[in-house]
N, C-alpha and C positions, 0 to 999 in steps of 0.2 A: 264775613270776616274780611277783614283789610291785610293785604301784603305788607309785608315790613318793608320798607326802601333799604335797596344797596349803598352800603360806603365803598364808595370805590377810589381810587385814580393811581395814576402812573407813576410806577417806583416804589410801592410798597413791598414793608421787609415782607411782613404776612399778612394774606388774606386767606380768614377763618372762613370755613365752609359748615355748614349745617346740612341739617336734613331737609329743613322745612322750618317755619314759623312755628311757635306754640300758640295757643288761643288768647294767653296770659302779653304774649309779644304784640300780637294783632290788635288787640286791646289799647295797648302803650304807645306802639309805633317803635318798639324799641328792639332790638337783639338781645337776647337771652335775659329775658326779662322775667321769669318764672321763679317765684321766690322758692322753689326746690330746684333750680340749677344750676349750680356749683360753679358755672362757664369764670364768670367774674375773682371768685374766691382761688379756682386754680391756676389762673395767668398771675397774680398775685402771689402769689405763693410760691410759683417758677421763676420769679425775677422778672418776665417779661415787661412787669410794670411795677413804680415802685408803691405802687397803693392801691386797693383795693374798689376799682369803678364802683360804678352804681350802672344799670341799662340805662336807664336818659344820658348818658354821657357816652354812649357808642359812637358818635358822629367826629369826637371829639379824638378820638383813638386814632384818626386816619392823620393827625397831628403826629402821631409815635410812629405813624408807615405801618401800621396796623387796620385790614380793612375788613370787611364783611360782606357778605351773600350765602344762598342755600341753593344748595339743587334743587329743591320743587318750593315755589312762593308761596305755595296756598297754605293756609296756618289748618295744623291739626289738633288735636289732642295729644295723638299718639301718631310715631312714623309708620307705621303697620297699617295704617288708613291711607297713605300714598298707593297712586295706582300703579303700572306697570307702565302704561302710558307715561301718563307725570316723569318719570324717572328718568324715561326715554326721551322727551322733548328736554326735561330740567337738564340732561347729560349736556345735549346738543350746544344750548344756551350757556352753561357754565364754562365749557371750554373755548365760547366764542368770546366770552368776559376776560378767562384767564390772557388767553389769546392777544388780544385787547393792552388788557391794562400791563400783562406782564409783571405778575409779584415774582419777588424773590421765590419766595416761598409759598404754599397752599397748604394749608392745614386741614387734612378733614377733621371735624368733629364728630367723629362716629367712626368705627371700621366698615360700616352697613353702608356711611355716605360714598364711602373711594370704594366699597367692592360695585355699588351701583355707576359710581364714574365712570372707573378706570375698565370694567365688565369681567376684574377675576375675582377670582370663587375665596383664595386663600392669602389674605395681604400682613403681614408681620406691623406692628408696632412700628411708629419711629418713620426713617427716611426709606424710602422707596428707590430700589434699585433701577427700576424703569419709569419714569415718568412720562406723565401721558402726552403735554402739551410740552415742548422741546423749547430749552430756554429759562423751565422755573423747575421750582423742586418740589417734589410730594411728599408732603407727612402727615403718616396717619394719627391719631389722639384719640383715645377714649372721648365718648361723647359724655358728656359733664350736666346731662338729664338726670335729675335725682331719683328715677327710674333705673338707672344703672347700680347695677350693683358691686360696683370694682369701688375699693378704698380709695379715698383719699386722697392720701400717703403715694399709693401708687400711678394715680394719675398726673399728680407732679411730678413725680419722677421723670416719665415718661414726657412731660412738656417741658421738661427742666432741659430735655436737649434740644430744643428751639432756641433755648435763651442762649443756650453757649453757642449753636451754632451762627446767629443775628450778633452775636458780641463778638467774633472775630475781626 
């Protein structure tokens, strides 16, 4: 299986973090390219964008100051097949990126991705009171795997305060 390539560069609002690649992404070349993950349908939906991507058009998002990456590259099926290891190098490397390009913002996509970043056990919804890499801001976001089982409804809510906070 092939890595997805990072969109990355300097001066984005947000940069989405993931877990890992899915097998469906690996395939494409593309971020959230799983035709059960929501990823695309919920930025949409939140204002973040005024129309509903497609994954081949992820490259194209770093146009909106919107970028991409994951804490472990290697594509799974499932993120419960990530090692301990992986986690621990994926930390090292993401914060030398965030580091780096300096987003505004970090999105995790997952609660699973920021409790293995940030190393706490218990991380709330939304904006993070302590962020890890000093300089951008942490927010956590329901991961948008169609394996989650959180509504909808509720996940945009919940990403709907990215867009008010980027619209300021």
């Amino acid at each position: 299986m092939n890595p997805v390539s990072d969109h990355l560069k300097e001066g984005l609002q947000i940069l989405f973090v993931g877990f890992n690649p899915s097998i469906r992404s690996s395939e494409l070349g593309h971020h959230y390219a799983n035709p059960n993950n929501r990823f695309w349908k919920i930025i949409h939906l939140s204002g973040l964008t005024d129309r509903k991507y497609e994954p081949h058009e992820d490259a194209t998002l770093l146009g909106l100051g919107f970028g991409f990456s994951n804490i472990v590259q290697r594509p799974t099926k499932a993120a419960d097949e990530i090692t301990k290891e992986e986690y621990i190098a994926g930390r090292e490397i993401l914060k030398e990126k965030i580091h780096r390009f300096m987003p505004k913002v970090v999105c995790f996509v997952g609660k699973g991705v920021y409790q293995q970043y940030s190393g706490r056990k218990t991380v709330p919804w939304g904006f993070q009171a302590e962020v890890v890499v000093p300089g951008t801001v942490d927010f956590v976001a329901p991961s948008s795997s169609g394996l989650v089982r959180m509504r909808l409804e509720e996940m945009v809510e919940i990403y709907k305060q990215l867009t008010a906070f980027i619209s300021k």
